[in-house]
SEFILO-832622 format. One record per residue: chain; x, y, z of N, C-alpha, C in turn; residue number from 1; residue in three letters. Coordinates in steps of 0.1 Angstrom, whole numbers, plus 2048, in hexadecimal, padded with zeros to 3 digits. Layout:
# SEFILO-832622
> A|X|Y|Z|X|Y|Z|X|Y|Z|NUM|Ala
...
This chain:
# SEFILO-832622
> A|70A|974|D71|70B|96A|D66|717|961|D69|1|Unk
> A|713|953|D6C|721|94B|D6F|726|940|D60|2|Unk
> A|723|946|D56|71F|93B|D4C|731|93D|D46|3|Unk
> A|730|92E|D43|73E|92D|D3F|739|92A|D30|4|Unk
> A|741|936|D23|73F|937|D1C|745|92B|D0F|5|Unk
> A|74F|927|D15|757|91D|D11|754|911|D0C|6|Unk
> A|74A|907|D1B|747|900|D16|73D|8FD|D0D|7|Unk
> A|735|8F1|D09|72E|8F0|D00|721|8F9|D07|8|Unk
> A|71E|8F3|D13|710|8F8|D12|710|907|D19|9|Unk
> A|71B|90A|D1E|71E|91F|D1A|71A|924|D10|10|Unk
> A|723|91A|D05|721|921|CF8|717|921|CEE|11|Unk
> A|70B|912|CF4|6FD|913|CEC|6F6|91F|CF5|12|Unk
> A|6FC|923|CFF|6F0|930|D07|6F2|93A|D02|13|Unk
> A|701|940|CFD|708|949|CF8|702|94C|CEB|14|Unk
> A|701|93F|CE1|6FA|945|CD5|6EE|947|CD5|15|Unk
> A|6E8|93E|CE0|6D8|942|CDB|6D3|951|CE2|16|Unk
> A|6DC|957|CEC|6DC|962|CF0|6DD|96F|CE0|17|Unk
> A|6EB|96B|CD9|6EE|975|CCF|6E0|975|CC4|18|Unk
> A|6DF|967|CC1|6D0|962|CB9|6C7|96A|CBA|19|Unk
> A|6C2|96C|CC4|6B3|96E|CCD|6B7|981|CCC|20|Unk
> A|6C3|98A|CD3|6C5|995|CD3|6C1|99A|CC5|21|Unk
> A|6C7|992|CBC|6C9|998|CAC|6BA|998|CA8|22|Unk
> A|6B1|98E|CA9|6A7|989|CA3|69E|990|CAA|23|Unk
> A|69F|996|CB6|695|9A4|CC0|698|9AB|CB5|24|Unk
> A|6A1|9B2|CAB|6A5|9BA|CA8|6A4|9BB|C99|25|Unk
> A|69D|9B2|C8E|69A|9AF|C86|6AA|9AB|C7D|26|Unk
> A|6B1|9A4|C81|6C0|9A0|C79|6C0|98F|C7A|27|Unk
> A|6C3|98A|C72|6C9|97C|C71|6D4|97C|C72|28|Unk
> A|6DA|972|C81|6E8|972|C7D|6E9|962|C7D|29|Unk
> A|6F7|95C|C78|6FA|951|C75|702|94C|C82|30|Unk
> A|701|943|C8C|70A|941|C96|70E|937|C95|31|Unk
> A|71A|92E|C94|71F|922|C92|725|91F|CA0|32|Unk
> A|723|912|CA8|72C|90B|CB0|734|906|CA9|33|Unk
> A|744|907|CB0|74E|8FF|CA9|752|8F6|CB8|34|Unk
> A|756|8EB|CB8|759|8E2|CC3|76A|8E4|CBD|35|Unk
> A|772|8E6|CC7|77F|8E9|CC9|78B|8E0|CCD|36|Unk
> A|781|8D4|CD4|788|8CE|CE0|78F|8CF|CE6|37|Unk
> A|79C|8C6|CED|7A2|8D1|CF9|7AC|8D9|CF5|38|Unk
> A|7B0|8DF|CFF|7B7|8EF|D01|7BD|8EB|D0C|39|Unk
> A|7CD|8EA|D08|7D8|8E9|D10|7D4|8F2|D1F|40|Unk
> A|7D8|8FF|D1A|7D6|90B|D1F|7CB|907|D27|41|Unk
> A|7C1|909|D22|7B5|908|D2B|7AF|8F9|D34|42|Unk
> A|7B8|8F6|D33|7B6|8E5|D38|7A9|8DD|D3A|43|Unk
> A|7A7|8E3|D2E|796|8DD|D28|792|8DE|D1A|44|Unk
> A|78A|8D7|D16|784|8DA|D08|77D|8EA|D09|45|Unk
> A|778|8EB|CFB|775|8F8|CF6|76D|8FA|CEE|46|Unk
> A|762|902|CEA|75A|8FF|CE0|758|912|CDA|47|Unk
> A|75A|914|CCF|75B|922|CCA|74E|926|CC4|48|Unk
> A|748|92F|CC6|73B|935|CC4|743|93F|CB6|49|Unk
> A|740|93A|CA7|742|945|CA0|734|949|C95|50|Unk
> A|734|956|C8B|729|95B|C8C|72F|966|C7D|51|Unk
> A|724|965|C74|727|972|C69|722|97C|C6A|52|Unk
> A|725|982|C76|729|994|C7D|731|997|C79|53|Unk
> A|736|9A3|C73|73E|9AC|C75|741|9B7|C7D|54|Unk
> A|74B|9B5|C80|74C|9BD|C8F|743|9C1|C95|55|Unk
> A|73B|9B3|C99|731|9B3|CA1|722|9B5|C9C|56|Unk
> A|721|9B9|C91|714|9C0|C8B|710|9B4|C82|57|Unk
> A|702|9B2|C88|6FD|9A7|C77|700|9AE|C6B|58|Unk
> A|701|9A2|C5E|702|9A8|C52|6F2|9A7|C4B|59|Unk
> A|6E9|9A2|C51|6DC|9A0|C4A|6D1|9A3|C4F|60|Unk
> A|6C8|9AC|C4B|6B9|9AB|C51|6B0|9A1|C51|61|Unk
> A|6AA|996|C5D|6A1|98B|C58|694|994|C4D|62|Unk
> A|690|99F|C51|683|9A0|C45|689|9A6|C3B|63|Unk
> A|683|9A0|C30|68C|9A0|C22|67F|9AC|C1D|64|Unk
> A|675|9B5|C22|66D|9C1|C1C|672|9CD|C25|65|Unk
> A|67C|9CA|C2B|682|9D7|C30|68A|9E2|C27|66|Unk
> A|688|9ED|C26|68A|9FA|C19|697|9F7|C1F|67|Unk
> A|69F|9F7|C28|6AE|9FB|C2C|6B3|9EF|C30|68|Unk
> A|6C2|9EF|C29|6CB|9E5|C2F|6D3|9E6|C32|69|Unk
> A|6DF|9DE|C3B|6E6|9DF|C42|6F1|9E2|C39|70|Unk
> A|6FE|9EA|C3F|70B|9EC|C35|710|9E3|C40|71|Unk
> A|71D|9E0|C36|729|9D3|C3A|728|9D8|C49|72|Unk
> A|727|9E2|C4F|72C|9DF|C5F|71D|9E1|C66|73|Unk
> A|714|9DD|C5E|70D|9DA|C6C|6FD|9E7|C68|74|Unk
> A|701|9F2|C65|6FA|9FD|C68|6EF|9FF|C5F|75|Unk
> A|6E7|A01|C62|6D8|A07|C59|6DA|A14|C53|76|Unk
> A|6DA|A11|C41|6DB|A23|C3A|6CD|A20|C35|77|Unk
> A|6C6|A2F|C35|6BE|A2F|C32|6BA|A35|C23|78|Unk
């Protein structure tokens, strides 16, 4: 995988990867592009992939007739 995550079109591949993972999996997640522009450090612009995960776990099921839902981190109680 040589994808540079950073820039813009890293970071549209990046979300539609997290997108597509979650949604195999019956969860909605929310992913936001943020455009950063440049980065001293990085001696380039920068675009930030953020997202309403919690530590990493969707907070929502897309099917709204599922008996079980998610607790704040992520996990299916049944």
């Amino acid at each position: 995988m040589d994808y540079d995550f950073c820039n813009s079109d890293g970071a549209r591949r990046l979300k539609q990867r997290i997108e597509e993972y979650w949604r195999d999996r019956g969860y909605k997640v929310d992913i936001k592009l943020i455009e950063a522009g440049f980065v001293a450090a990085m001696r380039s612009a920068r675009t930030d992939v953020r997202s309403d995960m919690v530590n990493g776990f969707p907070v929502s099921r897309e099917a709204s007739d599922d008996r079980r839902s998610p607790n704040r981190r992520g996990w299916n109680i049944a």
